[in-house]
C-alpha positions in Angstrom: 7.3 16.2 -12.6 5.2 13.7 -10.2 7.8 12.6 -7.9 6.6 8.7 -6.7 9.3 7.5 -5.0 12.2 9.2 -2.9 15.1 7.9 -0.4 17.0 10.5 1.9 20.3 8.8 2.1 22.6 10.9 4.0 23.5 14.1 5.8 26.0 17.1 5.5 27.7 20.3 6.5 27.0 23.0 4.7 29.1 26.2 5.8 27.8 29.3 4.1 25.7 31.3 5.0 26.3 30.0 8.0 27.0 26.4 9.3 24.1 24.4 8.9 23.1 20.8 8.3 21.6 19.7 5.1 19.8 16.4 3.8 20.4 14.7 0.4 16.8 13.8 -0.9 17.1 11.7 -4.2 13.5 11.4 -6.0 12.4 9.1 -8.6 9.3 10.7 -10.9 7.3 10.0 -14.0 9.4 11.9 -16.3 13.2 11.7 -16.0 14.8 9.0 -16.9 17.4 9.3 -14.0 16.9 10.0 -10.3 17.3 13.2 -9.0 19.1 14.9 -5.7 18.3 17.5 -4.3 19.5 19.1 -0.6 17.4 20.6 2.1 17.6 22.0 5.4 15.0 20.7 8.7 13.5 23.9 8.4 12.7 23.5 4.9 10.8 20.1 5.7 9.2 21.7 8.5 8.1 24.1 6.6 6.7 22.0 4.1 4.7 20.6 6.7 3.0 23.7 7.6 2.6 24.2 3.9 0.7 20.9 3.9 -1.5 21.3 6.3 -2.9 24.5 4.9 -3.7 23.4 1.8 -4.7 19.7 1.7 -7.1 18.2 4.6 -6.0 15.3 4.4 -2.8 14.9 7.1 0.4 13.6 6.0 0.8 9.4 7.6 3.2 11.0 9.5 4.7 14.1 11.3 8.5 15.1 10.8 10.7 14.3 13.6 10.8 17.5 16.8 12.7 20.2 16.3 16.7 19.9 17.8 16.1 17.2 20.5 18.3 14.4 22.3 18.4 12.3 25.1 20.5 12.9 28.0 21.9 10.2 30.7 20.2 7.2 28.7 16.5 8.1 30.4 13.8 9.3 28.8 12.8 12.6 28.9 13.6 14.6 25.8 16.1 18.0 26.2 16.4 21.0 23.6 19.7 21.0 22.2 21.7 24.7 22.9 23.4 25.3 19.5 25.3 28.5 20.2 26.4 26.9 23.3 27.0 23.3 22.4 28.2 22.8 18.7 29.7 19.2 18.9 26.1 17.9 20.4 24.6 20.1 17.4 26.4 17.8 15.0 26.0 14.6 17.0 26.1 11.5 14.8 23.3 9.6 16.5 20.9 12.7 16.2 21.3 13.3 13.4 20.9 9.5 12.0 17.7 9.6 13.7 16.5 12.6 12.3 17.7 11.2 8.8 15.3 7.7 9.3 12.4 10.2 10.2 12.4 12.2 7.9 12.8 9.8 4.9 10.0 7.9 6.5 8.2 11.6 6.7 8.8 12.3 2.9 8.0 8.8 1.7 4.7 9.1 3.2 3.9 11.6 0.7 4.6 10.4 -2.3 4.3 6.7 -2.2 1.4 4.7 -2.3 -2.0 4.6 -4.4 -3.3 7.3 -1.6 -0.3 9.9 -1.8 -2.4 12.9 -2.5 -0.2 15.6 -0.8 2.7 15.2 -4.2 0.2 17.1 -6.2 0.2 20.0 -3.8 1.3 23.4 -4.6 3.5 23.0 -1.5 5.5 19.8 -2.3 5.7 21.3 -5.8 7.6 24.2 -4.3 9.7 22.4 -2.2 11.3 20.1 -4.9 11.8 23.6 -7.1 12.7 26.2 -4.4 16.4 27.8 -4.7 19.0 27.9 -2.3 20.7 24.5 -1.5 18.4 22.8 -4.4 21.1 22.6 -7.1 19.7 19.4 -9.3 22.3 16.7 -9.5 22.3 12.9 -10.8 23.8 10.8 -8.1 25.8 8.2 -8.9 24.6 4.9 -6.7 26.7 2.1 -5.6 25.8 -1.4 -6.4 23.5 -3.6 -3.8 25.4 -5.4 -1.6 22.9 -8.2 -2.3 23.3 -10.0 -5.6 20.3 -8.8 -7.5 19.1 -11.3 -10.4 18.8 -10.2 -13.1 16.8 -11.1 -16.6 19.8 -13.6 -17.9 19.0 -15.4 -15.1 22.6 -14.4 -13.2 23.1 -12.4 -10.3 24.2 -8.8 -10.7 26.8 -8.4 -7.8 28.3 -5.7 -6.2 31.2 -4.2 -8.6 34.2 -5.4 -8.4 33.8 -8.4 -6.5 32.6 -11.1 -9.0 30.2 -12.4 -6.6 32.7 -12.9 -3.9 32.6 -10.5 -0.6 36.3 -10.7 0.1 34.8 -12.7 3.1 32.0 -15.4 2.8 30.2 -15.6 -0.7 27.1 -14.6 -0.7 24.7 -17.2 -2.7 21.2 -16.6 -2.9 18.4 -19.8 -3.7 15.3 -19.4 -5.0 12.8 -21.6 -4.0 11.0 -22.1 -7.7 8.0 -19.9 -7.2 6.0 -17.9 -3.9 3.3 -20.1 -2.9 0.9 -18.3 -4.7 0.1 -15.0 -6.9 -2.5 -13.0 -7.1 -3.1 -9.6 -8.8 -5.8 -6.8 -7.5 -8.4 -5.6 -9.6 -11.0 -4.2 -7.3 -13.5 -3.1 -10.1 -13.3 -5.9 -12.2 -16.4 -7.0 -11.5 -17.9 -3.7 -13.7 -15.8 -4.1 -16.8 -17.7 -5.5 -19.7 -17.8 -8.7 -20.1 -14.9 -9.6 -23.3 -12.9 -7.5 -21.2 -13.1 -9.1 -17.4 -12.7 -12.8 -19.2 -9.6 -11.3 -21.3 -8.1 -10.3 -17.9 -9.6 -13.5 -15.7 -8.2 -15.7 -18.6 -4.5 -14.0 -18.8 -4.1 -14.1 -14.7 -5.3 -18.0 -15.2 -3.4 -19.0 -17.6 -0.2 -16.7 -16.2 -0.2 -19.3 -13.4 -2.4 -16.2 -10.7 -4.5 -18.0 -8.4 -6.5 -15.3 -6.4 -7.6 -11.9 -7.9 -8.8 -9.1 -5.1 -12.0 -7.3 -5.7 -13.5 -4.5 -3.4 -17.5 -3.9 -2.4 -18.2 0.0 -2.9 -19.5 2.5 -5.5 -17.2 2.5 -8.6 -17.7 5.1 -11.5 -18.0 4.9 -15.0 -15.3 4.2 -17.4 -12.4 4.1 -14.5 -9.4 4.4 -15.4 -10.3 4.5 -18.8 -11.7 0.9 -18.7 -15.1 1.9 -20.2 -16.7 -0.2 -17.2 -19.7 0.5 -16.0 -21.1 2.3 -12.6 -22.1 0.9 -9.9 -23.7 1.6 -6.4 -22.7 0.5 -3.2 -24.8 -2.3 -1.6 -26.1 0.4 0.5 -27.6 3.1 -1.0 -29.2 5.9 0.4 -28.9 5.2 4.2 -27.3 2.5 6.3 -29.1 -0.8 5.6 -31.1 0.3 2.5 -29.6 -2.4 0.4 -29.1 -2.5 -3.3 -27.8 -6.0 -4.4 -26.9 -5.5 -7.8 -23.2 -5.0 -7.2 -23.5 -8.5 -5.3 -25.2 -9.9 -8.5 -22.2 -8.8 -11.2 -19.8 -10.6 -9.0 -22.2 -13.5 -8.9 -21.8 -13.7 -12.2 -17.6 -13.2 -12.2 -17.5 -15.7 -9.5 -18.7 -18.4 -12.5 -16.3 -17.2 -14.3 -14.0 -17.4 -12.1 -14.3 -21.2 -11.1 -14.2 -21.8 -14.8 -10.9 -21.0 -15.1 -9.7 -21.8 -11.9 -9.3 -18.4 -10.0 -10.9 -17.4 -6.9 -11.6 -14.2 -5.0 -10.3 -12.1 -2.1 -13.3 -9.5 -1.3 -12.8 -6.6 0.8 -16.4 -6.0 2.5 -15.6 -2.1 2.6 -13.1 0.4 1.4 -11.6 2.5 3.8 -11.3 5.4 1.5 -15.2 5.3 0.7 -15.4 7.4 3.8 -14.7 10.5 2.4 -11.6 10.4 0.7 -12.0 9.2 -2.7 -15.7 8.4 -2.5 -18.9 9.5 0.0 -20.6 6.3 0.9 -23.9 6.4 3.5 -21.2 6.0 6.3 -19.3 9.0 5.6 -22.4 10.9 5.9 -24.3 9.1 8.8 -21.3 9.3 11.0 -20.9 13.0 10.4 -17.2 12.5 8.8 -18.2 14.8 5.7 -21.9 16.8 5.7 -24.6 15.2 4.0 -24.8 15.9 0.2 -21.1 15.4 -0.4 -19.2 13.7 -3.2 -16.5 13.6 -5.0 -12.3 13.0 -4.1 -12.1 15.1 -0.9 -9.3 13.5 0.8 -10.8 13.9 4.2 -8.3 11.4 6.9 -10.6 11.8 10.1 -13.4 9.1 10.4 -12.6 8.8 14.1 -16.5 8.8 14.1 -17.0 5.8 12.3 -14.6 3.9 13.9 -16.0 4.8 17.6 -19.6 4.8 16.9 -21.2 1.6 18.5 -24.3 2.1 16.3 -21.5 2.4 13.1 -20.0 -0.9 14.3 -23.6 -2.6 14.4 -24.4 -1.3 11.3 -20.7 -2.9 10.0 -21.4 -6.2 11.1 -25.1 -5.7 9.4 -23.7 -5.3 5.9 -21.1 -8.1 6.3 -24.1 -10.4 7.3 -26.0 -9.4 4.4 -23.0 -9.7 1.7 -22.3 -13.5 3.4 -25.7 -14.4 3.4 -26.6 -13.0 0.1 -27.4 -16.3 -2.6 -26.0 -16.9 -5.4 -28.1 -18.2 -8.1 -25.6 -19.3 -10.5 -23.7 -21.5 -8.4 -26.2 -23.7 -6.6 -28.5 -21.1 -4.6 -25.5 -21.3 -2.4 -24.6 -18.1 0.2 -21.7 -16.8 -0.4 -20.3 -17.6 3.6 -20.3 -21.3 1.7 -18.5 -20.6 -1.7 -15.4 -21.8 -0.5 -14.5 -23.0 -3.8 -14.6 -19.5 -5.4 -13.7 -17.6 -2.2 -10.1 -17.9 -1.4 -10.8 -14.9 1.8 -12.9 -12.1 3.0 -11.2 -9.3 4.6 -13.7 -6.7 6.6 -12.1 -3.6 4.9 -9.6 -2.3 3.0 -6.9 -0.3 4.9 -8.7 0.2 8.2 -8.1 3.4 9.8 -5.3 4.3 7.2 -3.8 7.4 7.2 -5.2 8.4 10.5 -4.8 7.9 14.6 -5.5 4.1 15.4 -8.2 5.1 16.9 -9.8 1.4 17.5 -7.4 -1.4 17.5 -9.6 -3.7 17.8 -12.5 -2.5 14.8 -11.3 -5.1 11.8 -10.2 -8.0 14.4 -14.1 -7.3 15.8 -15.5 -7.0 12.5 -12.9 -10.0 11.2 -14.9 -12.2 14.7 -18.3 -11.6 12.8 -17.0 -12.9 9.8 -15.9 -16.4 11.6 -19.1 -16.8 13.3 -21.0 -16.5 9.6 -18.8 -18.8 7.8 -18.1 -21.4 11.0 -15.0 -23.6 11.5 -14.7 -25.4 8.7 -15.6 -23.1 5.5 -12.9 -23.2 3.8 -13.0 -19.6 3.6 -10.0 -17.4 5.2 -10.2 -14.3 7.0 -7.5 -11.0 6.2 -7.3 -8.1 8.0 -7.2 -5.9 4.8 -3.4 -4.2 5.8 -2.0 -1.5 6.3 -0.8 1.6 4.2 2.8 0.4 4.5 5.0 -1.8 6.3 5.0 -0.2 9.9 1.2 0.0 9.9 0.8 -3.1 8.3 2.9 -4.9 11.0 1.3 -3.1 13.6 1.2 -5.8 17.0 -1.4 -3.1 18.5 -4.1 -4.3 15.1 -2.3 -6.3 12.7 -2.2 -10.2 14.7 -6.1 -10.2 16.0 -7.1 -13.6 16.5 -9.5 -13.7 14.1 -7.5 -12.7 11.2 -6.1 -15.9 9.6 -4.1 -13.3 7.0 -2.0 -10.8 8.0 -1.5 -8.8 4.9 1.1 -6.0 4.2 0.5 -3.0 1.8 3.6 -1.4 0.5 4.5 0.7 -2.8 8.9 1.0 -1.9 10.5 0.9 -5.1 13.3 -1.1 -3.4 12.3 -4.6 -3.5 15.7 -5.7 -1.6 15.0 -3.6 1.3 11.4 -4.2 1.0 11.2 -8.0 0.7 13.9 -8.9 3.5 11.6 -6.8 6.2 8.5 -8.7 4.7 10.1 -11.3 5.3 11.0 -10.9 9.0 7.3 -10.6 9.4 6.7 -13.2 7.8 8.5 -15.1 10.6 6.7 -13.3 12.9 3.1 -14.8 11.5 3.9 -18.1 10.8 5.0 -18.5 14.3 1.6 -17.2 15.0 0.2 -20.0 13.1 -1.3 -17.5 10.5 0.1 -16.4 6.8 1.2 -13.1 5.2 0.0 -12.2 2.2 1.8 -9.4 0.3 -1.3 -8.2 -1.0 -0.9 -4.5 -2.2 2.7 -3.8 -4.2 2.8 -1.7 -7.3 5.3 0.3 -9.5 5.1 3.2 -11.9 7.5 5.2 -13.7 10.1 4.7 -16.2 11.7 2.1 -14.2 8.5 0.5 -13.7 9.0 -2.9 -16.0 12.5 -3.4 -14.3 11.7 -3.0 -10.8 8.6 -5.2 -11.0 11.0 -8.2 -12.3 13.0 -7.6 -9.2 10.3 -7.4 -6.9 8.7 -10.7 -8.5 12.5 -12.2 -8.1 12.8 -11.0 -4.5 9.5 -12.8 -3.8 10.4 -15.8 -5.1 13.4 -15.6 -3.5 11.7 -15.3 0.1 9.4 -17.3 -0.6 6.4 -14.6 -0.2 3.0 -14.8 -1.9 2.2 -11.6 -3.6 -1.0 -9.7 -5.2 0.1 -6.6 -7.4 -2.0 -3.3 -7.5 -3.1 -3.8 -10.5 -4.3 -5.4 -13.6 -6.7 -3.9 -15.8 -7.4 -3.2 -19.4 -5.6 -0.9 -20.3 -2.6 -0.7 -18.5 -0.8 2.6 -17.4 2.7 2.1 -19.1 5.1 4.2 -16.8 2.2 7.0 -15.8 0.5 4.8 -13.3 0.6 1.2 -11.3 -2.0 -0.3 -13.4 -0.6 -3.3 -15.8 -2.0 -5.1 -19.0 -0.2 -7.7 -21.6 -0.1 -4.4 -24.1 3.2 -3.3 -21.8 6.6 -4.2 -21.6 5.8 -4.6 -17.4 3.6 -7.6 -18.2 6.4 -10.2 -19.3 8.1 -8.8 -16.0 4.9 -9.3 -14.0 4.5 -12.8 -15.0 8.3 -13.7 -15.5 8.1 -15.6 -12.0 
């Protein structure tokens, strides 16, 4: 069982052994049909953590919640509650909400997302299985509040109320479509030739506009895709350039224009620095020892993030990739191919899935970026997002001035929670004068079709453009995000 997905809805009393508190956790996976529940005390969480860090090195996105602490008198200092002493603050309502929220947010961190290594531990694995107060059970979940549309084109309400609160109804309007769609496919660019124009030609004629492609090493036959390898355009050391990545997507950026699709490009992957790849940064700025490769899931680049020389050598290879010519289109540089270039974003995921340790890296290398491509381009600037909402939305990173995107990176398999906090943010960047881009969504399991048509829905409903992770031949069915027309999920995909 791969658990993908998980919610930790509510809290109770437990009174044997002794009285205790325990937490409903109700997880989604890649084999059952139906969610499951299961109940666990604090201390089993914490010890999970501990569990975690032994074993994997990559650390959890974030730490549960202290260990019994409240605030007294409304200030701010943080008090051990006295159990034996003081029951009724033991079971206080508020503390225990707040524990709740961070520990769901704890728990979701590990399992959702493209990046979610730590499900696949030995540890999380006996967590889910252990005995005690882990008696499987299929909840039974009450309706959304929210009417959710459904494929007849009518709104599934809450039961029993036939659309009508008791109060005001509640009516929800589309607005037609999101203002645009895209769909990532960061390899794209290596997949043999019938293949890339099968999917460039079904995103084109499915009414996508943007497809999102990444700069960094890519192995053979990914995925199963029978594409070819690739080298980074550096190879070797920092600066020793190797342009023949930059050449295949020369060559997909004429296919592109022909029919009608242009390109996000993230200038650098995040998790090239040791966690799924070894690039020449991971092992110039000491975050793995030279020699490595492979998946080793290491978190801390602090180095390469810090290091002044690292940050030169940044804004080196993002000169290089804007300057580089394409022959096919012109002899133009690519900082002028505004009519194949919908953005560039300096890196994917910046800093995820550690401490923030330099706010201002991507806005920095996002300022190089503007001064290449000038005023009027044509070209945008993202910042590449975040590895969910909160870090996405990040004021401390996420609003630099020379990001013209703000995107948000998010895999919640609840699209009507999801969508409506989107979209608060989204009314946070317009007023900045900027626009979000929902750029990295994606579902498996066997609810996978379903809950991609209500994520499309929801965006059309809120009016949010959208790029799902991903499309690629072939798709994953339920065992994986990755979508193609040979699965139910692609009708869904494209039903907006």
């Amino acid at each position: 069982m791969v658990v993908f997905a998980l919610s930790v809805p509510s809290y109770s009393t437990r009174s044997k052994p002794s009285l205790h508190v325990v937490y409903q956790i109700v997880l989604q996976d890649t084999d059952s049909n139906r969610p499951i529940t299961i109940y666990r005390r604090y201390g089993d969480i914490a010890a999970l953590h501990g569990g975690l860090l032994k074993e994997v090195s990559a650390t959890p996105l974030y730490s549960p919640p202290p260990k019994s602490t409240f605030k007294l008198g409304g200030g701010d200092a943080q008090l051990p509650l006295i159990h034996a002493l003081k029951p009724c603050a033991w079971l206080d309502q508020v503390f225990l909400e707040q524990r709740r929220w961070a520990l769901e947010r704890y728990l979701r961190g590990l399992v959702q997302g493209r990046h979610a290594i730590w499900k696949n531990s030995n540890a999380w694995k006996e967590f889910i299985s252990q005995p005690g107060d882990s008696q499987l059970s299929f909840p039974t979940f009450p309706k959304s509040a929210l009417p959710i549309p459904t494929k007849n084109g009518q709104a599934d309400h809450p039961q029993g109320t036939n659309g009508n609160t008791g109060q005001d109804s509640v009516t929800t309007t589309a607005t037609n479509a999101s203002p645009y769609i895209g769909a990532n496919s960061y390899y794209l660019h290596t997949l043999p030739t019938a293949n890339r124009n099968a999917v460039l030609s079904q995103l084109a004629n499915s009414g996508f506009t943007v497809v999102r492609i990444f700069i960094n090493q890519v192995q053979a036959n990914n995925k199963g895709s029978g594409n070819t390898a690739y080298n980074d355009v550096e190879v070797g050391s920092v600066g020793n350039w190797d342009d023949t990545v930059l050449q295949a997507i020369d060559s997909m950026m004429v296919e592109c224009k022909a029919v009608g699709l242009k390109l996000i490009i993230a200038l650098h992957d995040r998790y090239s620095l040791g966690w799924d790849e070894v690039d020449v940064y991971a092992t110039t700025y000491g975050i793995v020892p030279v020699g490595s490769t492979g998946d080793l899931g290491v978190t801390d680049a602090t180095n390469f993030y810090n290091s002044n020389a690292a940050q030169i050598a940044m804004d080196a290879r993002i000169t290089h990739i804007l300057n580089h010519v394409n022959t096919q289109l012109e002899n133009k540089p690519w900082k002028e191919l505004s009519d194949v270039i919908y953005a560039f974003e300096p890196e994917n995921e910046s800093q995820g899935y550690m401490d923030l340790v330099n706010p201002s890296w991507a806005n920095d290398r996002a300022g190089t970026i503007k001064n290449l491509i000038g005023t009027n381009s044509g070209i945008l600037v993202s910042n590449g997002g975040g590895v969910d909402i909160a870090t996405s939305t990040d004021s401390t990173w996420a609003f630099g001035s020379n990001f013209d995107i703000v995107c948000v990176h998010d895999y919640s398999t609840d699209p009507w929670t999801t969508i409506p906090t989107v979209s608060d943010a989204n009314g946070q960047v317009l007023d900045m004068g900027k626009t979000l881009l929902f750029e990295e969504w994606g579902v498996e399991g066997s609810s996978k079709a379903s809950t991609i048509y209500a994520y499309v829905q929801a965006c059309n409903d809120y009016n949010i453009p959208w790029c799902y992770w991903e499309v690629v031949i072939p798709g994953a069915g339920a065992a994986s995000y990755e979508v193609w027309t040979t699965e139910p999920s692609w009708s869904d995909l494209t039903s907006g």
